[in-house]
SETORSE-291879 format. One line per 4 residues: number of its first residue (from 1); for each residue x, y, z of C-alpha. Coordinates in nm, 2 decimals, always signed. Layout:
BEGIN
NUM> X Y Z | ...
This chain:
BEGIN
1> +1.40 +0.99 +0.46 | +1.59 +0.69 +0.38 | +1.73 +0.52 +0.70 | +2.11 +0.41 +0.80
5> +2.08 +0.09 +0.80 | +1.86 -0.05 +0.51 | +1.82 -0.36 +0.27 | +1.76 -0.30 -0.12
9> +1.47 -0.47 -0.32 | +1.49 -0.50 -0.69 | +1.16 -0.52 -0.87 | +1.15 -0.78 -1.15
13> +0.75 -0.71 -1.16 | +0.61 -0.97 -0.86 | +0.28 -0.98 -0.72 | +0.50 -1.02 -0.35
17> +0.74 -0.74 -0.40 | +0.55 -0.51 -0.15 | +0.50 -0.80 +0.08 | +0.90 -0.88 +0.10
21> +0.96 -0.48 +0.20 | +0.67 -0.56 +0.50 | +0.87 -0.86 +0.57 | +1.23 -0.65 +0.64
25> +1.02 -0.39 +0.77 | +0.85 -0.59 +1.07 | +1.23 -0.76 +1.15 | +1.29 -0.36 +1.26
29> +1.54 -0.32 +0.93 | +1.42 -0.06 +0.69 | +1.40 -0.17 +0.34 | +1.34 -0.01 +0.00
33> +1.19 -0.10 -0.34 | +1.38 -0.03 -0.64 | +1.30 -0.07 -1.02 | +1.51 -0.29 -1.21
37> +1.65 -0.03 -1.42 | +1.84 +0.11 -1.14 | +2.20 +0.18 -1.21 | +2.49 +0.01 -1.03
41> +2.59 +0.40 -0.89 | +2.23 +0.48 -0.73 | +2.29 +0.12 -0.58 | +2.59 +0.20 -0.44
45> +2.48 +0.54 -0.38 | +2.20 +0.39 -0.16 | +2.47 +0.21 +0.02 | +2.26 -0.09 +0.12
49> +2.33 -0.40 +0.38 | +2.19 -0.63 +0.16 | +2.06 -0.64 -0.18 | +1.71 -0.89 -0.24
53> +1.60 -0.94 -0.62 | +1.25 -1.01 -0.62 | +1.09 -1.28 -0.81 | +0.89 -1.22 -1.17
57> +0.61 -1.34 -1.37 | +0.88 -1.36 -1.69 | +1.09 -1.67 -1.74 | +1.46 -1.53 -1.78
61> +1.50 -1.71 -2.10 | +1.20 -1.52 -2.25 | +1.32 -1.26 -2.51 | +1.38 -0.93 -2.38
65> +1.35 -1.04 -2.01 | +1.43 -0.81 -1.74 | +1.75 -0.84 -1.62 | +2.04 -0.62 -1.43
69> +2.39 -0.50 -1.46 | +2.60 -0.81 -1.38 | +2.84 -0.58 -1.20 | +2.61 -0.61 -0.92
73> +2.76 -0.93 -0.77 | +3.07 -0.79 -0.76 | +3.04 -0.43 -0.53 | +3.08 -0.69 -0.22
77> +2.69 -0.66 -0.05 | +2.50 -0.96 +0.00 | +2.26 -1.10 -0.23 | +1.92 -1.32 -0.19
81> +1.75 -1.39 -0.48 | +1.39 -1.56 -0.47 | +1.22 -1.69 -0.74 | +1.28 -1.53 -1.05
85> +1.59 -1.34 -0.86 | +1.76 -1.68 -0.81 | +1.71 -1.80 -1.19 | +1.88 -1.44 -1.30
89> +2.18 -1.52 -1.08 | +2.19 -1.86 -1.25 | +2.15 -1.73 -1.57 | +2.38 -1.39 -1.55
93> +2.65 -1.63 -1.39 | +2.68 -1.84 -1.61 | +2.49 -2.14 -1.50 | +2.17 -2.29 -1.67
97> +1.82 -2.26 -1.64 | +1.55 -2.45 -1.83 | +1.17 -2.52 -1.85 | +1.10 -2.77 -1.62
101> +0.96 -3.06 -1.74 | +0.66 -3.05 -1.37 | +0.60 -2.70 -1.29 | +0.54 -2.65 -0.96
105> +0.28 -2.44 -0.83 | +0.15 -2.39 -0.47 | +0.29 -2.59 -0.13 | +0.57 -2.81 -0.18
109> +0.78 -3.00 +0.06 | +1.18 -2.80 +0.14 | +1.46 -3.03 +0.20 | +1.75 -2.89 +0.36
113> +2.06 -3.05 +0.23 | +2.35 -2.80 +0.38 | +2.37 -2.67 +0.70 | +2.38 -2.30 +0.59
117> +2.37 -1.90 +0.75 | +2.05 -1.91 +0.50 | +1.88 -2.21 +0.67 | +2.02 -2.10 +1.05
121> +1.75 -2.32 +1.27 | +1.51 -2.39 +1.00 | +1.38 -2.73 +1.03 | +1.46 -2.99 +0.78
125> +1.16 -3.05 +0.56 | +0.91 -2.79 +0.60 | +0.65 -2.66 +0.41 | +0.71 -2.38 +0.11
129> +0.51 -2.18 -0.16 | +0.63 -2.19 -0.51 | +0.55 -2.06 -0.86 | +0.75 -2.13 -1.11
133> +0.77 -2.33 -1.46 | +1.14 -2.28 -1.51 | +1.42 -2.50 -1.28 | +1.82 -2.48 -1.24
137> +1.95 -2.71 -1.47 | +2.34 -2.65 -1.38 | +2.49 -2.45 -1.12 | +2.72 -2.12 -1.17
141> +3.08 -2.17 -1.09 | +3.12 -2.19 -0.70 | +2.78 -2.25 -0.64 | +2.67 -2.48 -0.35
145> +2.30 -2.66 -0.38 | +2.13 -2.60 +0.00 | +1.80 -2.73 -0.09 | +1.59 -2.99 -0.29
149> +1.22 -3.05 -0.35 | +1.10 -3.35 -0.53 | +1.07 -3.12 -0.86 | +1.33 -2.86 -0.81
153> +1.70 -3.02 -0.75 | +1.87 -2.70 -0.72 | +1.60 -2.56 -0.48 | +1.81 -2.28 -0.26
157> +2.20 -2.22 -0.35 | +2.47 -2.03 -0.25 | +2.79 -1.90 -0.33 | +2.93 -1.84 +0.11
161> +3.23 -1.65 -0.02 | +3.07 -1.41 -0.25 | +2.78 -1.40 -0.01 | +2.51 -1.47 -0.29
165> +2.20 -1.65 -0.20 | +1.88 -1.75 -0.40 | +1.59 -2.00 -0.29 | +1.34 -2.09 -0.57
169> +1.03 -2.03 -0.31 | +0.82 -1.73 -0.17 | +0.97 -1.72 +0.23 | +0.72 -1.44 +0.22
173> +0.47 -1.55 +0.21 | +0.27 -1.69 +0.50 | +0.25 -2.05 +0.31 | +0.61 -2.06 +0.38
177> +0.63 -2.22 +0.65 | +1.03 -2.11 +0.82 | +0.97 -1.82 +0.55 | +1.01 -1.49 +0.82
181> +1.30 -1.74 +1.03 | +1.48 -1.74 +0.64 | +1.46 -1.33 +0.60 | +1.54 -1.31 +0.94
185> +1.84 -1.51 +0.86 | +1.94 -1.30 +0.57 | +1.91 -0.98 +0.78 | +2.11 -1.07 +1.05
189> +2.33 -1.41 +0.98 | +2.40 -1.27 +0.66 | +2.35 -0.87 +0.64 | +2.43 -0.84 +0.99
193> +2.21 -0.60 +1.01 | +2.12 -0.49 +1.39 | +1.74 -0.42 +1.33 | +1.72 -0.05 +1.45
197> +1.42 +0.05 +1.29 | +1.12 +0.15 +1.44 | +0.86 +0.40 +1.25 | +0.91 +0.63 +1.58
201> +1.23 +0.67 +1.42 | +1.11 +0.87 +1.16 | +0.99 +1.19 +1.36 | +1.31 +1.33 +1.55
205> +1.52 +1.25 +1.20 | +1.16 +1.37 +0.94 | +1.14 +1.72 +1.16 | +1.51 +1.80 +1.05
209> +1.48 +1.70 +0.71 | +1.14 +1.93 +0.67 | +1.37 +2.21 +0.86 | +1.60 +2.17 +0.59
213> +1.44 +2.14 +0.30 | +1.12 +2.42 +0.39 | +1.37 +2.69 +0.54 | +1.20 +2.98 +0.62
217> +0.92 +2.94 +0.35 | +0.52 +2.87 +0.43 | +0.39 +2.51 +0.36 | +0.03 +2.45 +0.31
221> -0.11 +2.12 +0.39 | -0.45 +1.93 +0.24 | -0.59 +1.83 +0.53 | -0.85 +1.54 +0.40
225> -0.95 +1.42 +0.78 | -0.78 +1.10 +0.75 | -0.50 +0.95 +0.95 | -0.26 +1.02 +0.66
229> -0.26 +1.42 +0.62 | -0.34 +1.45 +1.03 | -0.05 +1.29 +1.12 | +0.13 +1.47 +0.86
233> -0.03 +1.81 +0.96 | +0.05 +1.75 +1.34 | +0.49 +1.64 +1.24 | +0.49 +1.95 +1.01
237> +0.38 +2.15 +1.26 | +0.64 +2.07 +1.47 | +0.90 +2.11 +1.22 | +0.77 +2.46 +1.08
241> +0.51 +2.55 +1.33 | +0.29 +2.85 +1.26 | +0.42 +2.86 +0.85 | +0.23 +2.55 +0.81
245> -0.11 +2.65 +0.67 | -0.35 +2.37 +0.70 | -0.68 +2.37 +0.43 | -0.97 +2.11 +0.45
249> -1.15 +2.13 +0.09 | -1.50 +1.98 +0.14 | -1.56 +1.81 -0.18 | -1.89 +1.70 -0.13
253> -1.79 +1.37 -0.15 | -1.63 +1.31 +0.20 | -1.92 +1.07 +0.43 | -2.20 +1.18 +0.67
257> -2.16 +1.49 +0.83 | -1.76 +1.46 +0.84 | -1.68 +1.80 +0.78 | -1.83 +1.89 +1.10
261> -1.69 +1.61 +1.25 | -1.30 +1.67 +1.17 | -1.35 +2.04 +1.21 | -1.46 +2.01 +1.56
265> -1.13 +1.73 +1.61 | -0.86 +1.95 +1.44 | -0.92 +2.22 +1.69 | -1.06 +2.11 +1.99
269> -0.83 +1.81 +2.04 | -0.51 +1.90 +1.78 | -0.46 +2.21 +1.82 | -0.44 +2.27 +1.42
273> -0.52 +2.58 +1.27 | -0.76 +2.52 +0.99 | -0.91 +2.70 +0.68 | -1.25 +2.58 +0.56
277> -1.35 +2.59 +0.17 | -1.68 +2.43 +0.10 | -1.65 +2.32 -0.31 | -1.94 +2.09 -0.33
281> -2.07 +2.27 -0.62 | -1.69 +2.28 -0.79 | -1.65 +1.92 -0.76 | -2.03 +1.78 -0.83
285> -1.97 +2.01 -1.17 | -1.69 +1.90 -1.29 | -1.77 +1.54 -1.23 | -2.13 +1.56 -1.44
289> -2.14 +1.28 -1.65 | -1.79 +1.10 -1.58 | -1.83 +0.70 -1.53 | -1.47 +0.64 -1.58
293> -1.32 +0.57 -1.21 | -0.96 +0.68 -1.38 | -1.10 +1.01 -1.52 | -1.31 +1.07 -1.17
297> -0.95 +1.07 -0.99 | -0.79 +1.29 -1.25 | -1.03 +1.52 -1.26 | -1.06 +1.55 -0.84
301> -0.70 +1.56 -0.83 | -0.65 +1.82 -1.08 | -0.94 +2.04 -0.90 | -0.82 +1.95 -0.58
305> -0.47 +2.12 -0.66 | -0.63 +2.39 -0.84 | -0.85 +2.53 -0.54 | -0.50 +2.44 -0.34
309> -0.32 +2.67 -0.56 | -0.60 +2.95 -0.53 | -0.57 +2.91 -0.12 | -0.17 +2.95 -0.16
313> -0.21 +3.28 -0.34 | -0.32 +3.46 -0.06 | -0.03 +3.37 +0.10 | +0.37 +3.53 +0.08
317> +0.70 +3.27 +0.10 | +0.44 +2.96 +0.06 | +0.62 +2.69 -0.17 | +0.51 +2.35 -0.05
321> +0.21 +2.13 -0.08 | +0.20 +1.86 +0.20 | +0.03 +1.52 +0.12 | -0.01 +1.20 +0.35
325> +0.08 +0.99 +0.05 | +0.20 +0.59 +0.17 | +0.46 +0.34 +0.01 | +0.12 +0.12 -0.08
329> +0.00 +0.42 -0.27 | +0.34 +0.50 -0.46 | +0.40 +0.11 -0.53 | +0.02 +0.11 -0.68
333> -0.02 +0.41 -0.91 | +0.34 +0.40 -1.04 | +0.45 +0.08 -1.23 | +0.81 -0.03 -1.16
337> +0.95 +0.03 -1.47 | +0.69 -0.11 -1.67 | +0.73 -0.45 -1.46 | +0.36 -0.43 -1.37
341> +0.02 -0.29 -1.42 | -0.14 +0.01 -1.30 | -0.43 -0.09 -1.03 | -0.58 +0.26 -1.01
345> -0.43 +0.59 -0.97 | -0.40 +0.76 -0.64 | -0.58 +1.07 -0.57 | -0.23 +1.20 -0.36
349> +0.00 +1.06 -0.62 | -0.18 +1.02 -0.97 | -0.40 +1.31 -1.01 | -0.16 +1.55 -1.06
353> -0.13 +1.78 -1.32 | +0.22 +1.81 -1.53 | +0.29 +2.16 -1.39 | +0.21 +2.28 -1.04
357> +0.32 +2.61 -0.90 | +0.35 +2.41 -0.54 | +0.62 +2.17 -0.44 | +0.51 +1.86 -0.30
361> +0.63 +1.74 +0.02 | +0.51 +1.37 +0.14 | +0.66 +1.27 +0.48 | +0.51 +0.94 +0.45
365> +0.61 +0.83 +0.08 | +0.80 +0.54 +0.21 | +0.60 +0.43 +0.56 | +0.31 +0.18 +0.53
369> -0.03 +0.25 +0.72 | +0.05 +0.05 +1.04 | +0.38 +0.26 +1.08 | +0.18 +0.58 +1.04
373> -0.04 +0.53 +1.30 | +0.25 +0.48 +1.56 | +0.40 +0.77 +1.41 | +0.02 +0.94 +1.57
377> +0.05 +0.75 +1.88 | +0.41 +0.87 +1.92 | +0.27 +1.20 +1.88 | +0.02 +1.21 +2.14
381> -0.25 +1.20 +1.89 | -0.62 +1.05 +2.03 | -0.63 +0.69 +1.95 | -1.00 +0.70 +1.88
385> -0.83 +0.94 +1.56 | -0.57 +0.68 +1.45 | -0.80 +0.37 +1.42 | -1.00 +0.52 +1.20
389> -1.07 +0.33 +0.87 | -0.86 +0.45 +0.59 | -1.11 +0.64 +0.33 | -0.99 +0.70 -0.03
393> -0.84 +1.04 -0.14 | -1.12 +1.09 -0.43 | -1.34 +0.99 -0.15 | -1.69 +0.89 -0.25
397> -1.67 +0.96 -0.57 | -1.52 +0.61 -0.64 | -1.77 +0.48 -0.45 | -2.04 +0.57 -0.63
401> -1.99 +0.38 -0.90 | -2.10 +0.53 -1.22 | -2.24 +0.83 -1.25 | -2.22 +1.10 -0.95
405> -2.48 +1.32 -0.89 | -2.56 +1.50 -0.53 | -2.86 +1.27 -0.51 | -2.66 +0.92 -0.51
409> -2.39 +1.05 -0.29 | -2.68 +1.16 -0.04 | -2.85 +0.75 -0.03 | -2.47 +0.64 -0.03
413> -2.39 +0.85 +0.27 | -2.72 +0.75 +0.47 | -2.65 +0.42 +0.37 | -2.29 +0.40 +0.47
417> -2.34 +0.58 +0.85 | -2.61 +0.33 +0.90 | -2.32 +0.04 +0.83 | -2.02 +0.21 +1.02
421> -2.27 +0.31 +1.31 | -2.42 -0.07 +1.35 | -2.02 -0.14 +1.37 | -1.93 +0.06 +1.64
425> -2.25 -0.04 +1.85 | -2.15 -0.39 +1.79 | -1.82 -0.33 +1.92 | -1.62 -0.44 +1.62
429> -1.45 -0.16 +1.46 | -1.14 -0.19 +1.58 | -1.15 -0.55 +1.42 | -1.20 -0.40 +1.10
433> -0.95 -0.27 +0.82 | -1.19 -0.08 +0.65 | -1.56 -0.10 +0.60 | -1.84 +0.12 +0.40
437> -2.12 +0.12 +0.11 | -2.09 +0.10 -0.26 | -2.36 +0.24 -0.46 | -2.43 +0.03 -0.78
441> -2.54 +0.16 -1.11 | -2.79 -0.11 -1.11 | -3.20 -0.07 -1.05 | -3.37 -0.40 -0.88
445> -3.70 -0.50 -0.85 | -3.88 -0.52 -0.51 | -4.16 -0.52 -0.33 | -4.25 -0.26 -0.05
449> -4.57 -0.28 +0.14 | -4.83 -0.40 -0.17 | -4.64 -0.18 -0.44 | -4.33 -0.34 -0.65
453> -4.00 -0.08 -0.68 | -3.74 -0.05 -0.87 | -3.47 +0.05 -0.70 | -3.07 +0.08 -0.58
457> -2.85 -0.19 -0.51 | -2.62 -0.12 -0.20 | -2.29 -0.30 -0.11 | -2.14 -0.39 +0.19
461> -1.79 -0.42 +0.17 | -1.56 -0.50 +0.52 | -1.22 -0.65 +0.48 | -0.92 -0.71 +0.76
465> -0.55 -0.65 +0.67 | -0.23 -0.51 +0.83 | -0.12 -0.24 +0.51 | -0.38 -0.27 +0.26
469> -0.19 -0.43 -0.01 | -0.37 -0.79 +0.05 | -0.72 -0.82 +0.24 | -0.99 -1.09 +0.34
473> -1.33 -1.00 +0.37 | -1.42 -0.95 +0.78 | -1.68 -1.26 +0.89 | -2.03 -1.09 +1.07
477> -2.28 -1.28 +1.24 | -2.57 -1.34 +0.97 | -2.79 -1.15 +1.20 | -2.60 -0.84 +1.21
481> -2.58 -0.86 +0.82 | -2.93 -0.89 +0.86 | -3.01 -0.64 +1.08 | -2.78 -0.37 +0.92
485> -3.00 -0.48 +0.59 | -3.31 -0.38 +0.71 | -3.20 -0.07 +0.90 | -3.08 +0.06 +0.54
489> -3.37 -0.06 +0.33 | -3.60 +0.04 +0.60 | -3.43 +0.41 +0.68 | -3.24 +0.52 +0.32
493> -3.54 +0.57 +0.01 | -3.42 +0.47 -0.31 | -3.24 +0.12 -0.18 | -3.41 -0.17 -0.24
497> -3.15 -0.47 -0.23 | -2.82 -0.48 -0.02 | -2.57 -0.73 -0.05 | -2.27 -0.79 +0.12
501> -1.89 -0.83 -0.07 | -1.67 -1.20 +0.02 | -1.40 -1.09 -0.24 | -1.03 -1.05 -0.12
505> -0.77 -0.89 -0.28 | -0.65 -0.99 -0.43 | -0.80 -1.10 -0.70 | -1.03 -0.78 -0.59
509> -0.90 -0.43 -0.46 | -1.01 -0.32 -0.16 | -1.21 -0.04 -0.34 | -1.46 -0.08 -0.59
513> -1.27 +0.23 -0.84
């Protein structure tokens, strides 16, 4: 599903590209990320209202820097380039761009110098975020100077009747100070883009292109129990209705009790017919002896499509295999043209094997989690369902860091309901992104009662965010760290030491694996 109106983002390989297409995204225009590589036709094919190049961690002068087809400044849609975007424009236009003799890193002062569509109501000075060792030496042909800094002279340009913008600076980042008043400005001053988009959108135009594309044939869904594949189960239901077969696949790996849990949700409150298939023992075999967190995914992924594909025998006209996979997911496990590095692999998008005898249909490949959930709510779906904490497709598994065995995941899952439950009591759940344990593959040394142990090590990891793709670590009270310590020591044999996780991401992931 790719919306009418929409705004185009090239990826030169930024740790912000993601955060730009959240940027459009919460001005109510839809936006898209694109590799590099992309051809002037899909561009035009694509038939965007504006075109941003992202910024890079390459200087443009570097030998075989990424760059684009220059006929890109001439198919008449607007341009902003940021960063490494802006130097490219310099550079491809003929104007120069040099190491700079002070690199500038961090919070600088903006100096507006030309009233501008680009700087619309911006203040004069404000504060910005840079990164960047290379400056604007020498303008292209035609080009305007909008902005200074103290170490940047050519800080923001323009060219007004070609419509091409760049700004040396991150306006998306929060350190930017006018930075969402600056995208706004390229949206509408200069886009004129109306800002349409809403993620409830999605469902009266996602039902039709299901419709189409399904026909009259059966679709069989992997319902996990998250917020992803519900919301995905309950849409495709009301695009295919009963030819949507819907199969929960308890791993052994999911938390607590939560097969129970879900089962008694999907019917009682969703109305969703589902199929049952208890492969704990598949799963715990198969996984004997694997430490690697990339070859844990692979090989849950692969099983997971395997048992998939055994379900979808049973079944005549069934062709598609329906996924709750997000943008965040997508942008993570599949590196923009070799701009950046894999973090992990997804369990929906990475564990996959070459040939599959199922077609994959993913509803959600280009919405972010926040939109997702008001996709549910639009759908009538509890709200005690959609604030659930996300939970990883290869579920515990990469939480059990190291080896798996049944008797880890069982401390891990006491552990882990003792954490979420002290949450909820305490009222703060809805505060929270995401919180649960991590299960070391390290023994301490303690001291119970008058005999010393040598035991697990649990982590407490809790984090708040709005999509996942950057996170700070939720503050407690010391007191309910401390009391949710000695409720796990004290209930969950074989832990010994729990400590709790202050990393963001990044420099972290959210996950552990």
């Amino acid at each position: 599903m790719i919306s009418e109106e929409k705004i185009l983002i090239i990826d030169f390989g930024s740790q912000y590209t993601q955060l730009i297409a959240r940027r459009i995204r919460e001005a109510k225009v839809f936006s898209i990320i694109k590799p590099y590589s992309i051809s002037i036709d899909e561009i035009q094919e694509l038939t965007p209202n504006g075109i941003i190049l992202s910024g890079g961690p390459q200087s443009v002068n570097a030998e075989n820097a990424y760059s684009i087809d220059e006929e890109i400044f001439n198919i008449g849609t607007p341009i902003l380039g940021i960063c490494y975007g802006l130097q490219l424009i310099c550079k491809l236009l003929k104007g120069k761009v040099e190491p700079a003799k002070k690199r500038e890193y961090g919070k600088v002062i903006l100096k507006i110098e030309e009233k501008n569509k680009l700087f619309l109501n911006v203040k004069k000075t404000s504060s910005i975020w840079m990164s960047h060792g290379d400056l604007i030496t020498q303008l292209p042909d035609n080009f305007i100077n909008l902005a200074t800094t103290d170490s940047s002279p050519n800080c923001a340009i323009a060219n007004t009747e070609r419509n091409i913008y760049g700004v040396q600076f991150h306006p998306e980042v929060d350190h930017t100070e006018e930075g969402k008043k600056i995208i706004s400005n390229f949206l509408f001053e200069i886009c004129q883009c109306k800002g349409l988009w809403k993620s409830s959108n999605f469902i009266e135009s996602s039902i039709v292109e299901i419709q189409n594309k399904i026909g009259s044939s059966k679709a069989i869904c992997a319902l996990s129990g998250g917020v992803d594949s519900t919301v995905a189960a309950v849409i495709m239901k009301k695009a295919i209705g009963d030819n949507l077969i819907c199969v929960h696949i308890d791993t052994g790996l999911m938390r607590k009790n939560e097969s129970e849990k879900i089962e008694n949700i999907f019917r009682d409150e969703l109305n969703l017919k589902v199929f049952f298939v208890n492969a704990e023992e598949i799963f715990l075999k198969r996984l004997e002896g694997i430490i690697n967190p990339e070859e844990k995914r692979k090989v849950i992924g692969n099983t997971f499509i395997e048992l998939f594909e055994s379900e979808a025998k049973k079944y005549s006209d069934l062709k598609f295999l329906v996924q709750g996979t997000l943008y965040p997911d997508v942008i993570e496990s599949s590196p923009v043209a070799g701009t950046s590095k894999t973090i992990k692999t997804h369990h929906n998008v990475g564990g996959l094997p070459e040939k599959m005898d199922l077609l994959l249909i993913e509803p959600f490949r280009e919405l972010f989690k926040d939109e997702v959930r008001n996709i549910g709510r639009e759908l009538r779906i509890p709200e005690s369902f959609i604030e659930r904490h996300p939970f990883p497709g290869p579920g515990l598994a990469v939480r059990v860091i190291g080896e798996i065995t049944k008797e880890r995941l069982e401390i891990l899952k006491e552990a882990d309901d003792i954490f979420i439950t002290e949450i909820k009591d305490e009222n703060l759940y809805s505060e929270i992104w995401q919180a649960f344990a991590v299960l070391l593959p390290v023994l301490t040394v303690g001291v119970m009662g008058d005999s010393r142990t040598y035991e697990n090590v649990i982590v407490l990891r809790a984090i708040t965010s709005t999509d996942g793709m950057t996170a700070d670590w939720f503050r407690f009270d010391s007191d309910f760290l401390s009391k949710v310590s000695n409720e796990i020591i004290n209930n969950v044999r074989g832990i010994n030491r729990v400590v709790y996780d202050i990393s963001s991401k990044p420099p972290a992931t959210i996950e552990w694996e």
